[in-house]
N, C-alpha and C positions, 0 to 999 in steps of 0.2 A: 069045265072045272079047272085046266091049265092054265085059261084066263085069267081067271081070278084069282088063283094063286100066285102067280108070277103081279095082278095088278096089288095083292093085298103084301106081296112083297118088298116090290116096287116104296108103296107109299112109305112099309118099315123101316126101309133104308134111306128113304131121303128125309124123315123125321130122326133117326140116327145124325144123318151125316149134316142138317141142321144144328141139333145140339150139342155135337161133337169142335164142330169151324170156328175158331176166335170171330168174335167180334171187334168193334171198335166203336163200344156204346159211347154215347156225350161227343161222341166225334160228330156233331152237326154244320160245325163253324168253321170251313177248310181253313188252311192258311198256308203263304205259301215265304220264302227264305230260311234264311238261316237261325235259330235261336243260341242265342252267346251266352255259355252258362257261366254264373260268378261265384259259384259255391257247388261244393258237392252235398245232391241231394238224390233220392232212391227214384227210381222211374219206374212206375208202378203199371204193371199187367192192369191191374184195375184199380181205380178210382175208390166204388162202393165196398169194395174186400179188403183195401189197401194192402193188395199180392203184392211181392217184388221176387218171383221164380228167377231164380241167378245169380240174386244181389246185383242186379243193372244198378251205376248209380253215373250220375254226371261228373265231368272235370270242372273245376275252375279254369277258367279259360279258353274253353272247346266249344265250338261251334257243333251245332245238329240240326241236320234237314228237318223244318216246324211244316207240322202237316195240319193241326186242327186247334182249335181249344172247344173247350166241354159247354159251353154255353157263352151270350153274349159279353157277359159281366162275368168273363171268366177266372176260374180258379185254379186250372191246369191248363196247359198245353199237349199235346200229343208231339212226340220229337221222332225221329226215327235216331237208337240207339244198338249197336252192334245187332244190324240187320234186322232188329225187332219193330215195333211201333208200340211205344210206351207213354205214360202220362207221368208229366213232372209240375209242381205246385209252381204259381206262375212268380213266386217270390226268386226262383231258383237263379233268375239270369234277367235279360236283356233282349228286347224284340229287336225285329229289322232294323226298327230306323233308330235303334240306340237308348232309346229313352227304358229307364230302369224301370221292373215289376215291382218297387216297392218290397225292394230284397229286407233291408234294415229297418225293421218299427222303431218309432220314437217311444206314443203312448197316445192311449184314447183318453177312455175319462177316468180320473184318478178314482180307483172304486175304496180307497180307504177314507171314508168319510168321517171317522172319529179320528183320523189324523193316530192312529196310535203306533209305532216302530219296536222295534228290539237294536238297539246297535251292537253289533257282535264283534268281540275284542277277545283276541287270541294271546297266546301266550307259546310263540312262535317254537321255540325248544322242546315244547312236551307235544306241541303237534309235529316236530320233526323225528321225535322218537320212533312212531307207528307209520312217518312215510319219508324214511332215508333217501328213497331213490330218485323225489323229487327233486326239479334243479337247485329252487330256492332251501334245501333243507343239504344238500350236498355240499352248498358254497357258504354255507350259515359259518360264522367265526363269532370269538366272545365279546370279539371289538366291533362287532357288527349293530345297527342301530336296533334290530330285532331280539337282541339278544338282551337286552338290559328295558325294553319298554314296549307295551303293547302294540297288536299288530291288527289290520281290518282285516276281519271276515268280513262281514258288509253291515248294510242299514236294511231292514227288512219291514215293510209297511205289514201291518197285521192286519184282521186274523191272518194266518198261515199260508190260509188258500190264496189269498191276494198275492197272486202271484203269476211271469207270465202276460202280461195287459199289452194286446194288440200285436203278440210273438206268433205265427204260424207253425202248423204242426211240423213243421220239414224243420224248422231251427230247435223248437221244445227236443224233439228227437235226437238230435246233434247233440245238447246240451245233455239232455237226462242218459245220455250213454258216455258223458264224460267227453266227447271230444273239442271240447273247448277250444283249439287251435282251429277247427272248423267253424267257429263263429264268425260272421263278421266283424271285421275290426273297429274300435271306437274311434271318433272324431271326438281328438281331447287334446289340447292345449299342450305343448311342451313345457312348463313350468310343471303345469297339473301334473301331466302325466310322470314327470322327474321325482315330484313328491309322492305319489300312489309309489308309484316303484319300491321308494323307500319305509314305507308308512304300511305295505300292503306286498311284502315279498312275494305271495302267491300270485303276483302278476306276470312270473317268470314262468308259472304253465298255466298264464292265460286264464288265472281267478278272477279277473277285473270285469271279462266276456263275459263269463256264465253268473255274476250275481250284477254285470245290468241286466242282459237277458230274463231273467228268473224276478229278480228284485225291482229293478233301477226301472225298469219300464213301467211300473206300478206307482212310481214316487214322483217319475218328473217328463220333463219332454225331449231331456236331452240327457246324455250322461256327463256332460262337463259341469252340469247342473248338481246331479245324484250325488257325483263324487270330490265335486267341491266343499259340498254342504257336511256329507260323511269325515272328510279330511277333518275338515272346523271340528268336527266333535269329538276326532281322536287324539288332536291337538291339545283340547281340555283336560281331556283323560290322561295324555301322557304327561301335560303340564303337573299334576296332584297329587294329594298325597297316597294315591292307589296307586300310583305307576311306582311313586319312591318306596312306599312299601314291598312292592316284589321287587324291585329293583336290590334292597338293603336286604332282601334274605333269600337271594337266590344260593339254591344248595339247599336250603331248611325246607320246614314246614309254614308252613299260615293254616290258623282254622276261619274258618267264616265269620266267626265272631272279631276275628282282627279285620277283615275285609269288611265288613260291615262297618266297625268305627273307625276306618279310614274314608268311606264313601260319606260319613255321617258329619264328620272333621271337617272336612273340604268341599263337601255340597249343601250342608244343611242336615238337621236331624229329623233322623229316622228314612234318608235315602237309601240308605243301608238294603234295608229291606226290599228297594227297587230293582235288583241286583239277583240275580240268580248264576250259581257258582256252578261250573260244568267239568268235570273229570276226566279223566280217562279211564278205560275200561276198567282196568284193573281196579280206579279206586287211587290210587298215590301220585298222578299229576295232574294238578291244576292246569286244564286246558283251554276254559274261557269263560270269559264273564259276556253274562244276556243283561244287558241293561236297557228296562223297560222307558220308551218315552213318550210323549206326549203332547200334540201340539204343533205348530208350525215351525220349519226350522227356516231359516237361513244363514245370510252374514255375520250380524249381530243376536243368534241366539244364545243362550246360556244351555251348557249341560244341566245346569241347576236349576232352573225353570222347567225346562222337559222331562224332568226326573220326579217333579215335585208335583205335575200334572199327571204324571202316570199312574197305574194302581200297583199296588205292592204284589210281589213276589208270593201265591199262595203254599211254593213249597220247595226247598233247596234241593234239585238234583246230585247234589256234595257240599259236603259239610269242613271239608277243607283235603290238604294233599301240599304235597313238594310245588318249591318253584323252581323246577326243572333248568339248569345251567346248558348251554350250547356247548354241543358238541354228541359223542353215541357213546 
């Protein structure tokens, strides 16, 4: 009877101390050097539960002893990180012999097949109201070029969900928790990038990152492309009679019906209606215009054609508000 006690015990505790022991599932594919990380991303206990017990995450710039990846066409690496053995997305860094995981997506296949956008035009003063503490809303002045003419949120390929095309979950992550300065940085032109700056203040916390990321990857294969073509359209805009209208009654009011026969004056009648007018919370600043388009863009496209291919606006979010003057 002592036998079998101790043997029926025996087996309880080595099926315990089985499911109790980490494993290191998908670890099939040893490997052996150093992995050189280029971005901080989570190194996850598991793979299939996407654990990270401790918040482990990688340095930019830090090497970790590579012990495996999860299969041959792999998607993670195994590192060894503060004495653990963790899995990191293989976008995260750099193998042995230098050659990059395919950290930065360009873009797959362009999934907005009706070709349809929103180009999103701010009204930089009423969105610096509700975030003071940014940098671009801190060094904002009245003689500043934001302050008398619209500004780029982005170009955004519709529907909504198009969005994201060929981005992995380590960067979506980064972005949808706002840390944008942890993006990878753009490969964009000095000229370009001199005019984004100005045209697009929110490049000062690193808005240009997170609406390629999000947007731009959606629309082209490169962002010198995204945001050349974006520039060209908010040039039109600020060139017309909607940018001179708020321009001439900053301090006042505008209702939508003046916004509308200003877009209707300068691009054609009844673009008005393409136009969707956006608020702020409260209701009393004018924060941005959705202008719906349509179409292919590039060098030579017209605001007026894109607008005029687009479908109307079926309901104004705000019906007008203040054109909020720089400064708190």
């Amino acid at each position: 009877m002592k036998i079998k006690l101790l043997s029926a015990w025996l087996s309880t505790a080595a099926l315990a101390f089985t499911l109790l022991t980490p494993t290191t599932a998908h670890a099939n594919f040893p490997m052996e050097g150093a992995f050189q990380a280029t971005q901080k991303c989570p190194a996850l206990r598991s793979i299939k539960k996407n654990t990270n017990p401790g918040s482990f995450f990688t340095q930019a710039g830090k090497s970790y002893p590579l012990k495996a990846k999860n299969k041959a066409a792999a998607t993670h690496y195994s590192i060894m990180i503060r004495g653990e053995q963790r899995w990191i997305e293989v976008s995260c860094g750099q193998l042995p012999n230098g050659n990059s995981t395919a950290s930065a997506p360009t873009r797959t296949e362009n999934k907005n097949k009706n070709q349809d956008y929103l180009l999103t035009a701010s009204w930089q003063a009423a969105f610096c109201q509700t975030n003071q503490r940014k940098t671009e809303c801190r060094s904002q002045t009245a003689k500043r070029y934001d302050a008398t003419h619209f500004s780029l949120h982005g170009l955004w390929p519709q529907p909504k969900d198009n969005a994201y095309c060929g981005v992995n979950t380590t960067l979506k992550a980064i972005d949808r928790r706002g840390e944008w300065h942890l993006l990878p940085a753009l490969d964009l032109s000095k000229p370009l990038l001199k005019e984004l700056r100005k045209i697009m203040p929110g490049a000062a916390s690193y808005l240009q990152r997170h609406e390629w990321y999000k947007h731009g990857t959606c629309y082209s294969t490169d962002a010198e492309t995204y945001y050349r073509d974006s520039l060209h359209l908010m040039q039109q805009l600020n060139d017309s009679a909607v940018s001179r209208l708020f321009a001439d009654n900053i301090g006042r009011n505008l209702s939508a019906k003046q916004i509308q026969q200003a877009f209707d004056r300068e691009f054609g009648k009844g673009m008005g209606r393409k136009v969707n007018i956006r608020c702020s919370r409260d209701g009393k600043l004018i924060g941005e215009l959705w202008i719906s388009l349509r179409g292919p863009i590039g060098p030579e496209t017209t605001l007026a054609e894109l607008m005029r291919n687009a479908p109307d606006v079926k309901r104004l979010s705000c019906t007008g508000g203040k054109v909020d003057p720089a400064g708190f």
